[in-house]
C-alpha positions, -999 to +999 in steps of 0.1 A: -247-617+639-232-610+605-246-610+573-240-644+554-212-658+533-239-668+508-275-683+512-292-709+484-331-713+481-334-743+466-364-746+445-357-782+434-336-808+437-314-819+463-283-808+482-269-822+516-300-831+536-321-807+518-345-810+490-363-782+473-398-781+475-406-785+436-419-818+425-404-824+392-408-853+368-374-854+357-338-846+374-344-806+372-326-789+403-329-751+410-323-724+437-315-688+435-284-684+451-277-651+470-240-637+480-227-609+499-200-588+481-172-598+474-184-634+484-182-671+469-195-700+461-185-733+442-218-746+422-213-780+422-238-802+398-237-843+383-211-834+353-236-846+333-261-819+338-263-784+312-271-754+335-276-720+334-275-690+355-290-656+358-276-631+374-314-611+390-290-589+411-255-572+407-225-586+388-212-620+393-181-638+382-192-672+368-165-692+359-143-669+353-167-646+331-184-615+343-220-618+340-242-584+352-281-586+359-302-597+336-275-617+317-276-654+314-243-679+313-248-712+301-226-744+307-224-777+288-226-813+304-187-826+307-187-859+294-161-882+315-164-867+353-195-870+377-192-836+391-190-804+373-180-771+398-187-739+389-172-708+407-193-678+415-176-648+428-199-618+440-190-582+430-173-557+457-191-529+467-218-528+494-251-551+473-254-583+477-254-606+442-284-630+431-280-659+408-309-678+397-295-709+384-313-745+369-294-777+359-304-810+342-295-837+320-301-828+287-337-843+275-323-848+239-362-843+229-383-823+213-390-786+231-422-764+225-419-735+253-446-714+266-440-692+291-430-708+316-446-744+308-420-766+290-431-797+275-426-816+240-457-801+222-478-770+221-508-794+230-493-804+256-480-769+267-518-753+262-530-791+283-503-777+312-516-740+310-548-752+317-540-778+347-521-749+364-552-722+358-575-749+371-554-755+401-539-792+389-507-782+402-512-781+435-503-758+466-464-740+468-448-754+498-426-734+519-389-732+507-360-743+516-326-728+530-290-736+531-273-707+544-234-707+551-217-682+576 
């Protein structure tokens, strides 16, 4: 059996019949997205959505632009179209490519960050700290997969 054309964990959100394990209390979708060399994918999101994408393994074309691990690309919500696609294009060579990647509407709110607790306060980011350490959140269900061959 060969090796995929690409494989997405999807953390949250929803694609096809699938729909990531995360529950989220607003439209967040996310999934680390894993191709074999030379190998790609079109990232389709609602055009309304700001996403970004981290490249965790090897060098990836994103739209065009060349983005090696541990970079981030960003794009911007496009304001007339429901769909926004965004090409990824593995590098050649023998390693396969990781993208972790998170889309949403922008909140237009206010932010206070915290690790990795976002919320619109520092109360309420210290209040989230402490529901997670006290076991608010809940178990991790199992993830799932969308592979393509």
């Amino acid at each position: 059996m060969s090796a995929p054309t690409y494989c997405i964990d999807l953390i949250s959100g929803a694609t096809g019949a699938l729909t990531g394990p995360a529950l989220t209390h607003w439209p967040i979708s996310g999934s680390v997205i894993t191709m074999g060399p030379g190998r790609s994918v079109d990232h389709v999101l609602p055009g309304r959505d700001r996403a970004f994408f981290t490249v965790l393994a090897g060098a990836v074309s994103i739209a065009g632009r060349i983005v090696t691990e541990g970079q981030t690309a960003w794009s911007d919500p496009l304001a007339d179209t429901d769909l926004s696609v965004i090409g990824l294009r593995a590098g050649d060579g023998d390693a396969t490519s990781e993208v972790l990647t998170f889309s949403e509407p922008p909140i237009r709110q206010p932010v206070a960050m915290g690790g990795p607790m976002v919320m619109n306060t520092r109360a309420e980011t210290d209040q989230a700290f402490r529901d997670f350490h006290t076991g608010r959140f809940g178990t991790v269900p199992r993830q799932a997969r969308l592979q393509h061959r």
